[in-house]
C-alpha positions as semicolon CSV with decimal commas, in nm:
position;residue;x (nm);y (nm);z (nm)
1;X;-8,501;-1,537;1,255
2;X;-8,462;-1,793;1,548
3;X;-8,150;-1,657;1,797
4;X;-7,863;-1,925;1,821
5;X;-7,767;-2,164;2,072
6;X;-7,412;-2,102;2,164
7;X;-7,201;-2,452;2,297
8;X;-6,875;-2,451;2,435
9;X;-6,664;-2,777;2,445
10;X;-6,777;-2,836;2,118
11;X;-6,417;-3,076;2,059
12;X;-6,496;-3,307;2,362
13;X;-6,761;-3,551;2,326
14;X;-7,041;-3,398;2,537
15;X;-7,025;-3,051;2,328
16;X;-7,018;-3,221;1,973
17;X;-7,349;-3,453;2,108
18;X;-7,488;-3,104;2,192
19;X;-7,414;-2,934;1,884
20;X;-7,510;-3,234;1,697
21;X;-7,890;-3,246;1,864
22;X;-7,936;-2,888;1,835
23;X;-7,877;-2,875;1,472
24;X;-8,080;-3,209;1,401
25;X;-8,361;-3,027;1,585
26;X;-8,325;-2,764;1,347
27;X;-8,180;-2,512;1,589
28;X;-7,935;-2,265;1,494
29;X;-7,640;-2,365;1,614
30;X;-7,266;-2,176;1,709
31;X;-6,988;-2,367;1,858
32;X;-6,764;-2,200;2,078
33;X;-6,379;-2,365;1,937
34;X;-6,024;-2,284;2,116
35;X;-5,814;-2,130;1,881
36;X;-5,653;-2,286;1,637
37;X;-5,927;-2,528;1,616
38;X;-6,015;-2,616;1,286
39;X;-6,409;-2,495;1,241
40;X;-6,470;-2,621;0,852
41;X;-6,598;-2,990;1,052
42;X;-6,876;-2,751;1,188
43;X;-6,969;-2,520;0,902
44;X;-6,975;-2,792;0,688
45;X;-7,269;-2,973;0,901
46;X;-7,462;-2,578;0,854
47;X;-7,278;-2,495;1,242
48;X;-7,156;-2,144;1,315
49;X;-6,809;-2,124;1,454
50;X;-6,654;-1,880;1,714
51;X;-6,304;-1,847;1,852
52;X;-6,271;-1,805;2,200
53;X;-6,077;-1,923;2,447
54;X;-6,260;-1,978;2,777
55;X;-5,972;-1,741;3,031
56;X;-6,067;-1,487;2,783
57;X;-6,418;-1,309;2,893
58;X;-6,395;-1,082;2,600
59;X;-6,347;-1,291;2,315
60;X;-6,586;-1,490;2,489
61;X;-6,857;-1,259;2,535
62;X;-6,802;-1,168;2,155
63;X;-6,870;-1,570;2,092
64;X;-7,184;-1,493;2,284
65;X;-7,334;-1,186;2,127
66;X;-7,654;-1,253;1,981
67;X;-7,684;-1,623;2,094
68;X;-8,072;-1,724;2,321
69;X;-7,883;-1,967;2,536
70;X;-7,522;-2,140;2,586
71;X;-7,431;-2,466;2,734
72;X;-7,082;-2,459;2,909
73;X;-6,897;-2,682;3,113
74;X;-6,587;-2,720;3,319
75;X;-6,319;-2,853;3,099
76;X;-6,091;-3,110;3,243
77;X;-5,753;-2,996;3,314
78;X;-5,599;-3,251;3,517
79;X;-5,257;-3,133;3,448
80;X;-5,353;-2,835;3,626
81;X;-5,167;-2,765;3,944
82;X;-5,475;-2,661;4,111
83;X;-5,788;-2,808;3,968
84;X;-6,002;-2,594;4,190
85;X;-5,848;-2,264;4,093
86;X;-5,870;-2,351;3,744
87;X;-6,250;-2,396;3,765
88;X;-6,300;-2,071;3,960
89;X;-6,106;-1,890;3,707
90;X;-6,313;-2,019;3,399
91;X;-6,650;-1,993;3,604
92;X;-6,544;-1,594;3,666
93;X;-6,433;-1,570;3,304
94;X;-6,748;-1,728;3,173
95;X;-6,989;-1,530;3,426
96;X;-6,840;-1,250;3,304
97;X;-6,871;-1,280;2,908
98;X;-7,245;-1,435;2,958
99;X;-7,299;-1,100;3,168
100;X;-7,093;-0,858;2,889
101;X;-7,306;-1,080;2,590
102;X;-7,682;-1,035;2,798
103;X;-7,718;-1,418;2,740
104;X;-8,097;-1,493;2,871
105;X;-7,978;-1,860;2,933
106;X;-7,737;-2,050;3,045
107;X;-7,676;-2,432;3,081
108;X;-7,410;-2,599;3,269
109;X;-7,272;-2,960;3,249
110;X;-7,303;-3,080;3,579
111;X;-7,237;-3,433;3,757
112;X;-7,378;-3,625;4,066
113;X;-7,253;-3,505;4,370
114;X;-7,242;-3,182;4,243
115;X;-7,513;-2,991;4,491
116;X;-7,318;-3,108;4,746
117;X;-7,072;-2,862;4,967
118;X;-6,813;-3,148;5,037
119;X;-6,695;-3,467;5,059
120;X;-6,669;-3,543;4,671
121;X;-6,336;-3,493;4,585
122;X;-6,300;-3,327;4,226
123;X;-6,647;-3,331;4,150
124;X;-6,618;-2,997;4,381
125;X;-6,500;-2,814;4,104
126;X;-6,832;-2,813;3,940
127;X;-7,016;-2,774;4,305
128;X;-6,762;-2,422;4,248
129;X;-6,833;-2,388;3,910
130;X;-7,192;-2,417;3,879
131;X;-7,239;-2,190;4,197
132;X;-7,041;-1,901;4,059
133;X;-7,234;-1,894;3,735
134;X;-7,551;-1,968;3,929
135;X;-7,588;-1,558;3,874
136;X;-7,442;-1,540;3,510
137;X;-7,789;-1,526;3,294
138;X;-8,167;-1,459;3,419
139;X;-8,217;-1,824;3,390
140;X;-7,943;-2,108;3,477
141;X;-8,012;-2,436;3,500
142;X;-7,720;-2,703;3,535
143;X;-7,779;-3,057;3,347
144;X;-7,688;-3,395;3,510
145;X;-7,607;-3,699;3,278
146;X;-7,759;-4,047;3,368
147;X;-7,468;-4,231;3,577
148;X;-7,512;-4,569;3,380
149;X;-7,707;-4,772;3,126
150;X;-7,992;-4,831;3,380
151;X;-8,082;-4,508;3,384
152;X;-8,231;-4,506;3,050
153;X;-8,150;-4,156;2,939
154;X;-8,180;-3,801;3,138
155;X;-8,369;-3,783;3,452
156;X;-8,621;-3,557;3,520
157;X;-8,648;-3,192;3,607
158;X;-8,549;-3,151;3,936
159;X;-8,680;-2,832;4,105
160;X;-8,372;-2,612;4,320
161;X;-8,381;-2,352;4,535
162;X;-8,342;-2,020;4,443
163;X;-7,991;-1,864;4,349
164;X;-7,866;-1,633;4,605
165;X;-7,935;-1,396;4,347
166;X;-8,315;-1,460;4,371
167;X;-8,339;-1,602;4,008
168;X;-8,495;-1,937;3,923
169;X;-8,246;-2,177;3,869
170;X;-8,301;-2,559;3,879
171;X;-8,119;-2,920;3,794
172;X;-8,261;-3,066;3,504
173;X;-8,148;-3,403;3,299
174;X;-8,442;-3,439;3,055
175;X;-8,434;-3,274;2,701
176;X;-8,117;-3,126;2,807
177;X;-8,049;-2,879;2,659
C-alpha cells in the first residue's frame, strides 16, 4: 500500500488544488480540516479526512501518523494582532507534530521574497515560517507559485543551501508537490 500525502489548508484554494492533483494522480490523499469542517466534500472525491487544528501539535501529529509527506502553509490571519507571532506559533506547532508523526517530508507554501531576511513586509512571516520548519522532516523543501500569467506555470528547482540542521532542503516550483 502507497503511504498518504497529508495537506493542510485543504478549505483555501491552494490546499483544495493540492488535494485535487494528488488524488487525480492517483495518490492517496488525507486532508488536514479545522474542526467543525465538514469532511463528506472530501471523502466523497475517495479523500481521507483529519481534524486538527494547526495550534494543536498533538491532534496534529495524530493527522500526520502514517502520512509519506505533508504540504503546509501559513494561513492568513490578518485579524491577528501580531501576524508575526501568529506564524511562529503555527511553525513551532507544526515542527512539532511533523517531528511527534516521523513525517519523511515536508512541503511548505512559500512566496517571492521569502529567502530574504528583511525588507518585505508580511511576506516575513513565511521567511519565519519556512525557517523554523526548515528542521521539521529529513527532507523540506518550500514551493514558490509563479507571480503572474507570464510565468507559464511553476519554475524550476532551485537548489538552497543547507538547513542549519545539515539536511538537504531546497526551493522548488515545478511538479510541486
Amino acid at each position: 500500500m502507497t503511504a498518504v500525502h497529508a495537506v493542510v489548508g485543504a478549505s483555501g484554494n491552494v490546499g483544495r488544488a493540492t488535494a485535487l492533483a494528488l488524488r487525480a494522480r492517483g495518490a492517496p490523499t488525507r486532508v488536514v480540516l479545522r474542526p467543525a469542517r465538514d469532511d463528506s466534500p472530501w471523502r466523497n472525491q475517495g479523500i481521507e479526512a483529519a481534524v486538527a487544528d494547526l495550534e494543536d501539535s498533538r491532534a496534529l501529529a495524530r493527522a500526520l501518523e502514517g502520512a509519506a509527506s505533508a504540504f503546509v502553509l501559513n494561513p492568513p490571519a490578518y485579524g491577528a494582532p501580531d501576524l508575526f507571532e501568529r506564524a511562529v506559533l503555527l511553525a513551532r506547532s507544526i515542527r512539532e507534530a511533523a517531528r511527534a508523526a516521523r513525517l519523511p517530508r515536508l512541503m511548505v507554501l512559500s512566496s517571492m521574497g521569502a529567502h530574504l531576511d528583511d525588507g518585505t513586509g508580511i511576506i516575513a512571516t513565511n521567511h519565519l515560517f519556512e525557517r523554523l520548519l526548515g528542521d521539521a522532516a529529513p527532507s523540506f523543501a518550500s514551493c514558490v507559485p509563479p507571480t503572474s500569467s507570464r510565468t507559464g506555470g511553476w519554475r524550476r528547482p532551485r537548489r538552497r543551501a543547507k538547513a542549519s540542521s545539515g539536511r538537504s532542503s531546497r526551493r522548488c516550483g515545478a511538479r510541486c508537490p
